[in-house]
N, CA, C and O atoms as a DFTB+ gen file, in Angstrom:
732 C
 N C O
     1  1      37.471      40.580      54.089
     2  2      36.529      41.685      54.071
     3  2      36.570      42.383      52.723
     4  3      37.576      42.517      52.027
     5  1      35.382      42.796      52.457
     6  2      35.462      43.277      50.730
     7  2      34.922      44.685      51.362
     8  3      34.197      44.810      52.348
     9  1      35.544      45.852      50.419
    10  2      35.227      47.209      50.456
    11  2      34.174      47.328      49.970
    12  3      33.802      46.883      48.883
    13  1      33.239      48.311      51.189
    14  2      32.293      48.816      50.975
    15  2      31.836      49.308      49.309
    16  3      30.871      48.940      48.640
    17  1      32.715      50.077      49.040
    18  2      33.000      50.639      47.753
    19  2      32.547      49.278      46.258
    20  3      31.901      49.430      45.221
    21  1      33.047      48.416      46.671
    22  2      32.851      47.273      45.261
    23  2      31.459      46.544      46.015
    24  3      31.011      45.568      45.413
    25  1      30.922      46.858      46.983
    26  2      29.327      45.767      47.847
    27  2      28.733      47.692      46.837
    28  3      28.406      47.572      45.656
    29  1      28.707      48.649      47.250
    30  2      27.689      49.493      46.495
    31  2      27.694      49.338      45.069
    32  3      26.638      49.633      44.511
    33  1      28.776      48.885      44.253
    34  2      29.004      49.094      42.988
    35  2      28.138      47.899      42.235
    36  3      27.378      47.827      41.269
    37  1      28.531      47.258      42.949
    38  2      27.709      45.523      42.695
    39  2      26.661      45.874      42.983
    40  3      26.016      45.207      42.174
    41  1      25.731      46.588      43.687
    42  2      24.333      46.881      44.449
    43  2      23.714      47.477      43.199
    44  3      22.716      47.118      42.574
    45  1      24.732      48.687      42.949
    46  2      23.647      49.409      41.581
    47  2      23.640      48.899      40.465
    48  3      22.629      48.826      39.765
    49  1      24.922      48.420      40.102
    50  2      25.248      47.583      38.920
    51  2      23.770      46.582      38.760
    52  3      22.915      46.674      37.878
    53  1      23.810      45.746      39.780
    54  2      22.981      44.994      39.543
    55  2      21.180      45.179      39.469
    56  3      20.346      44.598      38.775
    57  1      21.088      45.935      40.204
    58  2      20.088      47.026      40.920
    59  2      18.945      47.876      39.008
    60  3      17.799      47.914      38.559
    61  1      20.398      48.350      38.635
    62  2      19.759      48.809      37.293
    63  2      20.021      47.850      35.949
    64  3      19.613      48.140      34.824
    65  1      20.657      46.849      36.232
    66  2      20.541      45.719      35.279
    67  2      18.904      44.584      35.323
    68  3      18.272      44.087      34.390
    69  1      18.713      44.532      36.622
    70  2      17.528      44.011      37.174
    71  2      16.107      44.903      36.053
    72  3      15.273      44.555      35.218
    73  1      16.587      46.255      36.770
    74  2      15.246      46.889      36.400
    75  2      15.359      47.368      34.821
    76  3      14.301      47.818      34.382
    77  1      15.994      47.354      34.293
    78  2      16.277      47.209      32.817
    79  2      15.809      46.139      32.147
    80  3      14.863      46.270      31.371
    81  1      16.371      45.016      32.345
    82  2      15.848      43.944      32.249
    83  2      14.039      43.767      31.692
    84  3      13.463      43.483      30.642
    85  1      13.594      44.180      33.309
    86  2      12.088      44.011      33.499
    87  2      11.499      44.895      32.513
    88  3      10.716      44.351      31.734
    89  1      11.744      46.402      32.347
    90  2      11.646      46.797      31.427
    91  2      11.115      46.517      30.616
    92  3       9.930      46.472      30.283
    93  1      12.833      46.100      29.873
    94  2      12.602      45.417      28.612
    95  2      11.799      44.412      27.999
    96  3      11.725      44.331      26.773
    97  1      10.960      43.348      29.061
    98  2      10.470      42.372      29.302
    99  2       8.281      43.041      28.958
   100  3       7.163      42.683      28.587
   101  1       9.028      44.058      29.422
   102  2       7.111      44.728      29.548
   103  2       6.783      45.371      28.708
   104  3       5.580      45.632      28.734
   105  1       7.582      45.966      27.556
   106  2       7.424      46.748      26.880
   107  2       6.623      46.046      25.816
   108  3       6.754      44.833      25.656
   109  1       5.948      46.633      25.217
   110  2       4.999      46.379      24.072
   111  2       5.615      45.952      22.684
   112  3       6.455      46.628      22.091
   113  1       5.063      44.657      22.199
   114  2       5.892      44.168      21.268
   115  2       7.254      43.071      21.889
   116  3       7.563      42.030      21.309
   117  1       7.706      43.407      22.732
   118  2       9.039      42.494      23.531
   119  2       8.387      40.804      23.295
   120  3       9.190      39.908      23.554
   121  1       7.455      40.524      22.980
   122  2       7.196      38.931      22.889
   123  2       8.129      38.016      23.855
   124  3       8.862      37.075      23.553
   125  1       7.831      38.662      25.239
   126  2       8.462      37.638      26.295
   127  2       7.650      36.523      25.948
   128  3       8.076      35.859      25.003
   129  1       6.697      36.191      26.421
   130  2       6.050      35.229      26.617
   131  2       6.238      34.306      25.583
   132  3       6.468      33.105      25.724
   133  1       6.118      34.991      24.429
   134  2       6.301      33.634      23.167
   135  2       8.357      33.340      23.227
   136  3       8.803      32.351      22.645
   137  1       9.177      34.159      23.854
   138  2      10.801      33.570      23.966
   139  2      10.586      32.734      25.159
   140  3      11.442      31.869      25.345
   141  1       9.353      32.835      26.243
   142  2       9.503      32.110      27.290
   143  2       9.444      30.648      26.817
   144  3      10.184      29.715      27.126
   145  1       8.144      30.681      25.807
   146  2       7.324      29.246      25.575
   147  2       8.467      28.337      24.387
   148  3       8.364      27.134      24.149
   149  1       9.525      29.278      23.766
   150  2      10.040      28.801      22.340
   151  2      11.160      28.092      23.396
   152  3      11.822      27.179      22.905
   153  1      11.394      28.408      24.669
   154  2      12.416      27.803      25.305
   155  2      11.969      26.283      25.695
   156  3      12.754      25.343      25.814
   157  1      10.760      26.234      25.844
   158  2      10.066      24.612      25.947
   159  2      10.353      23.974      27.358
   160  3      10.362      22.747      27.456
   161  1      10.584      24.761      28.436
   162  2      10.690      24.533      29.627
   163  2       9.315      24.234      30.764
   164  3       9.240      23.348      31.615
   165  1       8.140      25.486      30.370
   166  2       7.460      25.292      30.521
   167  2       6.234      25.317      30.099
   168  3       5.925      25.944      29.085
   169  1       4.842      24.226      31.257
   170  2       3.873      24.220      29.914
   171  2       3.238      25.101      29.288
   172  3       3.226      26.255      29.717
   173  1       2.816      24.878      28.555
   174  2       2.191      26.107      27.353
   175  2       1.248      27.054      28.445
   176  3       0.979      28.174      28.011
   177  1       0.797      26.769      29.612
   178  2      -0.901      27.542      29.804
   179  2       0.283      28.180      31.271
   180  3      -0.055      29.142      31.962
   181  1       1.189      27.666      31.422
   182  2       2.046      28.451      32.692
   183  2       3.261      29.597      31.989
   184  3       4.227      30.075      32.584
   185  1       2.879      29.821      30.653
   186  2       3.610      30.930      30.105
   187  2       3.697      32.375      30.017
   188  3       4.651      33.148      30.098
   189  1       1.979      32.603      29.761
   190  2       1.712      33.814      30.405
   191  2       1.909      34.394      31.811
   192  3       2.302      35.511      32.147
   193  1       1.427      33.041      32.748
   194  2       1.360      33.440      34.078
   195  2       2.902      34.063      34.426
   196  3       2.948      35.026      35.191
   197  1       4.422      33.405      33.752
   198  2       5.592      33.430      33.752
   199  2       5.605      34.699      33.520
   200  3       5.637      35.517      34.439
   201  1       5.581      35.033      32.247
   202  2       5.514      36.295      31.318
   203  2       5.136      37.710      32.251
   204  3       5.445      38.877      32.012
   205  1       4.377      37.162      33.360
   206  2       4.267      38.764      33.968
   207  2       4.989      38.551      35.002
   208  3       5.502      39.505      35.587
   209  1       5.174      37.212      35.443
   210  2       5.635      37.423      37.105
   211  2       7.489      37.115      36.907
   212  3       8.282      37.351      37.819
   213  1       7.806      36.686      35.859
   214  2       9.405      37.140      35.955
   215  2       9.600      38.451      36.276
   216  3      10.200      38.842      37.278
   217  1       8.957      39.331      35.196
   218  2       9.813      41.441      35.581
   219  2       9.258      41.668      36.790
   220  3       9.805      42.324      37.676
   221  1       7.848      40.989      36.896
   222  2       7.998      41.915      38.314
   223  2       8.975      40.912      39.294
   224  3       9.523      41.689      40.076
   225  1       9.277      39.983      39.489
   226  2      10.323      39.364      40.249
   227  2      11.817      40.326      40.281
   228  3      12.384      40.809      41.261
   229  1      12.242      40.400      38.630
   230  2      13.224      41.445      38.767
   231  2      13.451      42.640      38.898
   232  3      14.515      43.171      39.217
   233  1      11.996      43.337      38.544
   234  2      11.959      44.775      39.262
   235  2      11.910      44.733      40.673
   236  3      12.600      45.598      41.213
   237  1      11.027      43.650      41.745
   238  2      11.489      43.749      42.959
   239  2      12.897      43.622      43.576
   240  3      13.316      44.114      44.624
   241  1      13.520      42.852      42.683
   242  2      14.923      42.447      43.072
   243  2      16.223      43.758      42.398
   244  3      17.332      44.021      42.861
   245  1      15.672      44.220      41.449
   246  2      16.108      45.628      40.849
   247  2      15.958      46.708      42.110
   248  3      16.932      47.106      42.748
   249  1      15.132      46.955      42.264
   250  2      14.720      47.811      43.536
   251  2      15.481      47.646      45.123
   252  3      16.094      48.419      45.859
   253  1      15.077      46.210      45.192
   254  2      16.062      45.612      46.614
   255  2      17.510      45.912      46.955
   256  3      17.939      46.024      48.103
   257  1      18.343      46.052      45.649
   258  2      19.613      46.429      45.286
   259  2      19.674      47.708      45.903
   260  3      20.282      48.134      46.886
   261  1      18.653      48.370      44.827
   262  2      19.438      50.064      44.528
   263  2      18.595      50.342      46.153
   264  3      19.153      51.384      46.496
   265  1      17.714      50.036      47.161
   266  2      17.621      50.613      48.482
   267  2      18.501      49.677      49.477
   268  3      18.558      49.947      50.676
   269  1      19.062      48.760      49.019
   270  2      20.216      48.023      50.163
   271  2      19.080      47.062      50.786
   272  3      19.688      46.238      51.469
   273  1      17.910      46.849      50.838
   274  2      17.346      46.054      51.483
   275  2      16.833      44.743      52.005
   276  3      15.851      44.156      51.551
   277  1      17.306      44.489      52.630
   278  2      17.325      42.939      53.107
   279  2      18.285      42.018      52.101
   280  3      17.912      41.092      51.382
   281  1      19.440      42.473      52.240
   282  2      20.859      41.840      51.183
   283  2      20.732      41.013      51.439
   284  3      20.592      40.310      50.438
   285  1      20.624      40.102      52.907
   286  2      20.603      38.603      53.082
   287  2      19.188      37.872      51.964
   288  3      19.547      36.886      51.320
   289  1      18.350      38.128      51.848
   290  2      17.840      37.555      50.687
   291  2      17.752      38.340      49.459
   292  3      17.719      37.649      48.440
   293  1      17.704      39.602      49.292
   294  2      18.104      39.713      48.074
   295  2      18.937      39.412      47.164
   296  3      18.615      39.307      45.981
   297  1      20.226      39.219      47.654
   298  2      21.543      38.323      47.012
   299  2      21.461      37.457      46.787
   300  3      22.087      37.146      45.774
   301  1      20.729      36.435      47.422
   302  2      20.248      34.628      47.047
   303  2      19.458      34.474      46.283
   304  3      19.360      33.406      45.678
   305  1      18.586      35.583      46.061
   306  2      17.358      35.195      45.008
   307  2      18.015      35.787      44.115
   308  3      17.726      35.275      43.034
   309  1      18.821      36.679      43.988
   310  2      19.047      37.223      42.239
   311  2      20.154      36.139      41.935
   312  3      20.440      35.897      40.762
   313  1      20.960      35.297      43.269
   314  2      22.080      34.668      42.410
   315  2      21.067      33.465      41.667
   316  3      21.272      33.201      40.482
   317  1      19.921      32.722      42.460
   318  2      18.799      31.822      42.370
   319  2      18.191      31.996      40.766
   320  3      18.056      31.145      39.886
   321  1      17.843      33.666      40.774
   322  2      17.539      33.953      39.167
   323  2      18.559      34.072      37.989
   324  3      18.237      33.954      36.806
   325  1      19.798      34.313      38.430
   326  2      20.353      34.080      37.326
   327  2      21.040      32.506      36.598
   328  3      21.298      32.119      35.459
   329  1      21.136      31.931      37.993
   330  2      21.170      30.438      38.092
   331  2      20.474      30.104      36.996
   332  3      20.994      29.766      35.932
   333  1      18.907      30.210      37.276
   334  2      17.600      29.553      36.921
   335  2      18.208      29.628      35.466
   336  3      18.610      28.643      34.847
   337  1      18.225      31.156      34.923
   338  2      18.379      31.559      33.486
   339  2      19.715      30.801      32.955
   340  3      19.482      29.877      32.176
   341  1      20.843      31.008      33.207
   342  2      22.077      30.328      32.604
   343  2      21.065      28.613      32.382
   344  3      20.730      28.549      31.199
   345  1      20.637      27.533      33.064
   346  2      20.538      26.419      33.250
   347  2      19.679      26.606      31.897
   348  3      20.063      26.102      30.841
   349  1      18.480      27.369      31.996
   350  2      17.326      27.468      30.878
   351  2      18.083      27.322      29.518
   352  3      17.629      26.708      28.553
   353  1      19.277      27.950      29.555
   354  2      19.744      28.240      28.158
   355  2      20.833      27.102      27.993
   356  3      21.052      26.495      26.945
   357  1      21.425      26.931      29.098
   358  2      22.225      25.274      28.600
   359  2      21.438      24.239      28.378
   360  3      22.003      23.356      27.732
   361  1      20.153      23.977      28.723
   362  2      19.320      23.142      28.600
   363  2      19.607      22.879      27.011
   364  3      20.237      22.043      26.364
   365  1      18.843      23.986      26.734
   366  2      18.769      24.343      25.419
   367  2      19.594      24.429      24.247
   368  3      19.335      24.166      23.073
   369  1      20.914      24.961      24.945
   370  2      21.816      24.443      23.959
   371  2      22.347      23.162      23.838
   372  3      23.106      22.857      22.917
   373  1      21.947      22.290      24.832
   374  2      22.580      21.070      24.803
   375  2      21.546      20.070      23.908
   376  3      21.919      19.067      23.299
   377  1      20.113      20.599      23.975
   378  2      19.446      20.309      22.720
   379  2      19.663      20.678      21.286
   380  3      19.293      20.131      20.247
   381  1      20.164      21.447      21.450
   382  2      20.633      22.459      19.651
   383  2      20.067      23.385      19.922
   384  3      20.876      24.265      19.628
   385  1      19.054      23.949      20.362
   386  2      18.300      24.843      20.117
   387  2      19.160      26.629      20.129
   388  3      18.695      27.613      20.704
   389  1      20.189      26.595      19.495
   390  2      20.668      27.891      19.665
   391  2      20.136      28.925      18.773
   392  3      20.685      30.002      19.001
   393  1      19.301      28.977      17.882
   394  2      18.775      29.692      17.135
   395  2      17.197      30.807      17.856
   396  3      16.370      31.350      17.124
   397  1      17.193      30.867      19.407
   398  2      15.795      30.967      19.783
   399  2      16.969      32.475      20.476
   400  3      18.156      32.759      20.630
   401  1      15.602      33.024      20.682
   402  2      15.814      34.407      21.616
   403  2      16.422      34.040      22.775
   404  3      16.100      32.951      23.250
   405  1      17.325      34.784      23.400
   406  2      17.870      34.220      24.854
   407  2      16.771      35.326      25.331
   408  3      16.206      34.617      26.164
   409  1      16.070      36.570      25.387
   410  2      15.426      37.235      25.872
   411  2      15.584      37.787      26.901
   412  3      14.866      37.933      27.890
   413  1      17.067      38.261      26.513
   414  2      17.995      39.122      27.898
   415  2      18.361      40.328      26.664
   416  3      19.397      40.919      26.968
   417  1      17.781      40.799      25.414
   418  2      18.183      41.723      24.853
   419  2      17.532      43.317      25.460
   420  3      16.359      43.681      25.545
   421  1      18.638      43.949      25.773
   422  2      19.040      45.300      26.247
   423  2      19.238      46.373      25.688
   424  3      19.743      45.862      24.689
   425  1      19.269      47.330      25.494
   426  2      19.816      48.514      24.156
   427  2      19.342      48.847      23.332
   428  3      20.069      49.531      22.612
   429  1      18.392      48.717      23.003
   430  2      17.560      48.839      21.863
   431  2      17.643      48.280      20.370
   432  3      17.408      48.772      19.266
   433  1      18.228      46.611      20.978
   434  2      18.538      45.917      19.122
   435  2      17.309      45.298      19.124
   436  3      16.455      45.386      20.006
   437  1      17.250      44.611      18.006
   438  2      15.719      43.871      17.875
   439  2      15.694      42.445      18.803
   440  3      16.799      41.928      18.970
   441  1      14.735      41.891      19.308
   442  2      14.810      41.208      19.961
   443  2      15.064      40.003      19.962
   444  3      14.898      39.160      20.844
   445  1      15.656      39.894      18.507
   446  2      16.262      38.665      17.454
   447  2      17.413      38.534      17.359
   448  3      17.812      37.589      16.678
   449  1      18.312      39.361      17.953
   450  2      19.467      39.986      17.464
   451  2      20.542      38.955      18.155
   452  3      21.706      38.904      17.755
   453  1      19.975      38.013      19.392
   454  2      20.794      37.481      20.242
   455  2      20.058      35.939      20.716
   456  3      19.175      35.712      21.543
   457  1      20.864      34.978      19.775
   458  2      20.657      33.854      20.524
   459  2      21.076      32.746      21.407
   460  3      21.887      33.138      22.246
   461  1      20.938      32.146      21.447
   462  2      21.847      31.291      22.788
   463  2      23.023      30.877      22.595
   464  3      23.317      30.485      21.466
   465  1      23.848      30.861      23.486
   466  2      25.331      30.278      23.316
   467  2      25.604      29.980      24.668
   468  3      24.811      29.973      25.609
   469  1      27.155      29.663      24.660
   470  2      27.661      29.284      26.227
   471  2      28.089      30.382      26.788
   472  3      28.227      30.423      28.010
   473  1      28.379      31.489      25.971
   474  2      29.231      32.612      26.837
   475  2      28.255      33.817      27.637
   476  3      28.585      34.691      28.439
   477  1      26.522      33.352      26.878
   478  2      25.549      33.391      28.168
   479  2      25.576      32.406      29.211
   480  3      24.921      32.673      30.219
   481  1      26.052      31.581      29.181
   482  2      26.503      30.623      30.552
   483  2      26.838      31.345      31.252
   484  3      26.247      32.053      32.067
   485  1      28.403      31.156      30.834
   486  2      29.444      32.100      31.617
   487  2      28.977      33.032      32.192
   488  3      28.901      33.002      33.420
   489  1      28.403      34.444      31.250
   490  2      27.724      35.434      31.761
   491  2      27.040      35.076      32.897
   492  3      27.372      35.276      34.065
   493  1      26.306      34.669      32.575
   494  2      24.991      34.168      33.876
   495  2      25.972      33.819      35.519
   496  3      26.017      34.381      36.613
   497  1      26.599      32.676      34.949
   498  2      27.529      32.470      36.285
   499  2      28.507      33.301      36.698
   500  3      29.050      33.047      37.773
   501  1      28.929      34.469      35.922
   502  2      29.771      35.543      36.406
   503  2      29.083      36.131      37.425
   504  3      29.602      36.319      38.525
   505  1      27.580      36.545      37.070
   506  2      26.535      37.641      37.593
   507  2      25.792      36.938      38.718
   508  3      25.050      37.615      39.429
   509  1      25.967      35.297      38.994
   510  2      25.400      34.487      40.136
   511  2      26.239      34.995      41.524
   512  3      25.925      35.222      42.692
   513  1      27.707      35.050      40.579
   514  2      28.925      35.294      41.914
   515  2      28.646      36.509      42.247
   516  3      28.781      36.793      43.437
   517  1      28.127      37.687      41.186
   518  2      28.350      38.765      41.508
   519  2      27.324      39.393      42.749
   520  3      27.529      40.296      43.560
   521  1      26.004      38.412      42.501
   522  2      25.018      38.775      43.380
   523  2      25.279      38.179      45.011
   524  3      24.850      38.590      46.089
   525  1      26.145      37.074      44.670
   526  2      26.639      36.364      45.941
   527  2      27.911      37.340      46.974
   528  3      27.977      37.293      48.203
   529  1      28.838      38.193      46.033
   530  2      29.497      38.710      46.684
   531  2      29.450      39.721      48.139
   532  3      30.109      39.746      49.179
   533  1      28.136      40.629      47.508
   534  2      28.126      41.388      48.815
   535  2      27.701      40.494      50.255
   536  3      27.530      41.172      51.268
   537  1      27.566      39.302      50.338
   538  2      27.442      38.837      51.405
   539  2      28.609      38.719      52.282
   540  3      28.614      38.599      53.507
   541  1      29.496      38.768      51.553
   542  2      30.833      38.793      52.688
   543  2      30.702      39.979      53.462
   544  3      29.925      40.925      53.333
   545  1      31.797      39.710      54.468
   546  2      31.630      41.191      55.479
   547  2      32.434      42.511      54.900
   548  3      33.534      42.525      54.347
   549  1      31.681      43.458      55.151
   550  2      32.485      44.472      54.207
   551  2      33.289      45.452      55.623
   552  3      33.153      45.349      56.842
   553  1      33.995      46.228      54.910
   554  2      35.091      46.528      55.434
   555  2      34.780      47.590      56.164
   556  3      33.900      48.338      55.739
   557  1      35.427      47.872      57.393
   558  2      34.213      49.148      58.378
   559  2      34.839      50.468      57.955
   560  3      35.708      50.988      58.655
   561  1      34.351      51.102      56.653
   562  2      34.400      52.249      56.877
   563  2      33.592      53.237      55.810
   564  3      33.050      52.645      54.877
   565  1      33.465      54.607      55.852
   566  2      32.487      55.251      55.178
   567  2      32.975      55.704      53.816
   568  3      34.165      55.772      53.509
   569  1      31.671      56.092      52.807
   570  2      32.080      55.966      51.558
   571  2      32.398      57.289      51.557
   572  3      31.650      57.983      52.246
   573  1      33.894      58.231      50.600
   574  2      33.739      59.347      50.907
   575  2      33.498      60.280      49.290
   576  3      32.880      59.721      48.384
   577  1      33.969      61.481      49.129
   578  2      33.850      62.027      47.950
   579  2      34.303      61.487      46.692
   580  3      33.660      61.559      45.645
   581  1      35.800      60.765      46.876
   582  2      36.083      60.435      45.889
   583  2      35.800      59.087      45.604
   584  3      36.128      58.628      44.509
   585  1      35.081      58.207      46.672
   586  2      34.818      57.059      46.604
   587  2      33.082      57.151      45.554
   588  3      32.620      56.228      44.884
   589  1      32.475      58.523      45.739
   590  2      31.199      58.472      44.607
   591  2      31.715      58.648      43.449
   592  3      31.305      58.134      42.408
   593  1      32.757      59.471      43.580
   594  2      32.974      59.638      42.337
   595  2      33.769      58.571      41.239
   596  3      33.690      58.635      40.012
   597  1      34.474      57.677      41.958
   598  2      34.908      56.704      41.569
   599  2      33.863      55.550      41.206
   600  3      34.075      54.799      40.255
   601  1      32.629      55.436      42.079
   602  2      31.653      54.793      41.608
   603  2      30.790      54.804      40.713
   604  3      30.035      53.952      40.244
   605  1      31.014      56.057      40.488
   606  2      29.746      56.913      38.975
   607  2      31.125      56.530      37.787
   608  3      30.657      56.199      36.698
   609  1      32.286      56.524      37.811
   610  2      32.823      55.861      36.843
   611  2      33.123      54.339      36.539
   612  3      33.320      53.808      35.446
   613  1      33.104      53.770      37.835
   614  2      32.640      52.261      37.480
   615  2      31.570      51.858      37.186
   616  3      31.447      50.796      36.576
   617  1      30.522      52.614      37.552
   618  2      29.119      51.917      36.848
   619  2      29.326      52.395      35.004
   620  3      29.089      51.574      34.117
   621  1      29.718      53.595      34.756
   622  2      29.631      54.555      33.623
   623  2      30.618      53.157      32.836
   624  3      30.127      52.581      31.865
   625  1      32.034      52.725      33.392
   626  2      32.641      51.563      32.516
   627  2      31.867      50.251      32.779
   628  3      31.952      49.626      31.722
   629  1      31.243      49.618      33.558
   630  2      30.811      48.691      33.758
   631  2      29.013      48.287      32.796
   632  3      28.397      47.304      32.386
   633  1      28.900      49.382      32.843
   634  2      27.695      49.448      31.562
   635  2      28.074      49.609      30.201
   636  3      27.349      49.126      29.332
   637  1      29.283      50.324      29.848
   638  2      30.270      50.193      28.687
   639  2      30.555      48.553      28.671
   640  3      29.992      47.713      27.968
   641  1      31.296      48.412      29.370
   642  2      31.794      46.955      29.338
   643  2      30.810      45.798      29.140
   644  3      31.116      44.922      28.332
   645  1      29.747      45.728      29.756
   646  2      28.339      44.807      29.227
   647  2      27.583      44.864      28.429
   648  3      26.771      43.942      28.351
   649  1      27.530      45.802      27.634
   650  2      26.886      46.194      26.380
   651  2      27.721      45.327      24.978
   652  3      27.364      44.587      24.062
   653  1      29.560      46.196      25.680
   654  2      30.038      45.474      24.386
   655  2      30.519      44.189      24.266
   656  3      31.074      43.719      23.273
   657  1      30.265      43.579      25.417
   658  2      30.347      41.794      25.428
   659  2      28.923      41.530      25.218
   660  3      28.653      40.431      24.735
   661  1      27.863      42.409      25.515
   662  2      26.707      41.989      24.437
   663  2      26.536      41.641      23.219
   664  3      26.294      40.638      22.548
   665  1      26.785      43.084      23.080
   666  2      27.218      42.845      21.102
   667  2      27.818      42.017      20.913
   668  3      27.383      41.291      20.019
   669  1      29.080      41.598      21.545
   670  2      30.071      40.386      20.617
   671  2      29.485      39.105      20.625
   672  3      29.662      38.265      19.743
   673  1      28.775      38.962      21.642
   674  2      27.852      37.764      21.617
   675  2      27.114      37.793      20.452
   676  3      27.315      37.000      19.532
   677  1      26.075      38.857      20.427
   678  2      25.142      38.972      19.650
   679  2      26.083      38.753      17.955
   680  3      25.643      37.847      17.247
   681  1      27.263      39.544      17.418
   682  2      27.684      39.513      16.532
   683  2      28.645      37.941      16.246
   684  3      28.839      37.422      15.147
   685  1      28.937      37.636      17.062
   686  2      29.592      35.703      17.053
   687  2      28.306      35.190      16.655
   688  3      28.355      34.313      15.793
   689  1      26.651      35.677      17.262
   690  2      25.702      34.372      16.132
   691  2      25.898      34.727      15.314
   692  3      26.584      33.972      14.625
   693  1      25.530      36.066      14.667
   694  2      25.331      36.039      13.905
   695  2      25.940      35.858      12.253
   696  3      25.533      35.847      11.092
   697  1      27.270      35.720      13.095
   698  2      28.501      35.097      12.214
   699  2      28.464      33.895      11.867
   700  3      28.590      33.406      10.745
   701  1      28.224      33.245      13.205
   702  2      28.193      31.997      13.124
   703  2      26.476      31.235      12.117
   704  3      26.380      30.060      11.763
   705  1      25.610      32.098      11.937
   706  2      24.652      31.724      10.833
   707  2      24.857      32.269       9.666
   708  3      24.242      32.028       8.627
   709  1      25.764      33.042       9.839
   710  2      26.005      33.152       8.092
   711  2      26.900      32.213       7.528
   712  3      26.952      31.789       6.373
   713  1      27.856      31.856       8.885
   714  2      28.776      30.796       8.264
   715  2      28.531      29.566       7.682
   716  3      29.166      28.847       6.909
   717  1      26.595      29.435       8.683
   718  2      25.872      27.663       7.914
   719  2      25.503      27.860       6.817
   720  3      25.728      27.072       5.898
   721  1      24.631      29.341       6.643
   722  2      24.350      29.133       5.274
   723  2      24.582      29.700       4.652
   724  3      23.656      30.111       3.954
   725  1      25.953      30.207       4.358
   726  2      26.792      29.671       3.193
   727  2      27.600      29.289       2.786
   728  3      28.533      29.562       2.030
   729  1      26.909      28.005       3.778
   730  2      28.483      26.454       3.050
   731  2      27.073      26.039       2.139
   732  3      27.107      25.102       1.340
């Protein structure tokens, strides 16, 4: 049985990573659609159609989180979407293609700032388990004062903590292209 306490934490965690995400995806200038098409997965005229119906996929699934609703499929489809995404980008790196937008940039860096590697794998499959977890049975009892308050500091470190394994990602490419050219 897993505590209630880490099934809510995982709920919002994921809940406002979702809708962040989508966000980021809609905003003007974000050139989803052209990081969708540079990934070469799919065909050129099913890119746009992609381009709108991913955020809203993850704003519904953003939303599903943060009201608790219908966990039995909300948990399968976000582990399903992050699946989808990790595979998109090993595809890709197993072609070379690590130089393209992964188009999971967050925070306000440029949308160049982050390209593919494996430790978006990883990531991805950390966050498959994470959406899979609250399905276990959670533990019978109620959340109390210090259990919010303990939760407003795990989300407060847990958004600390993903930002700066963002960056290090983001700062390993970009190490790693200065290192090609200049040999």
């Amino acid at each position: 049985m897993i505590d209630p306490l880490v099934i809510r934490l995982i709920a919002v965690a994921l809940g406002v990573l979702l809708l962040g995400a989508a966000g980021h995806k809609v905003l003007p200038g974000s050139g989803f659609e052209a990081i969708l098409a540079d990934y070469r997965l799919l065909p050129a005229s099913l890119c746009k159609v992609a381009a709108r119906l991913v955020p809203g996929i993850e704003a519904l699934l953003g939303l599903g989180w943060l009201a608790g609703f219908a966990m039995p499929v909300v948990a399968p489809l976000t582990a399903g979407l992050f699946a989808v995404y990790g595979v998109a980008i090993a595809v890709n790196l197993l072609r070379g293609r690590v130089h393209i937008d992964c188009g999971c940039g967050l925070g306000g860096r440029s949308p160049a700032d982050q390209g593919l590697s494996w430790l978006l794998v990883v990531r991805n499959g950390l966050l498959v388990m994470a959406a899979l977890l609250p399905l276990a049975a959670a533990a019978p009892r109620k959340l109390g004062a210090v259990d919010w308050a303990t939760l407003a500091a795990a989300l407060v470190t847990a958004a600390l903590l993903y930002g700066a394994i963002t960056q290090l990602t983001a700062n390993g490419a970009a190490i790693r292209t200065w290192r090609k050219t200049g040999d």
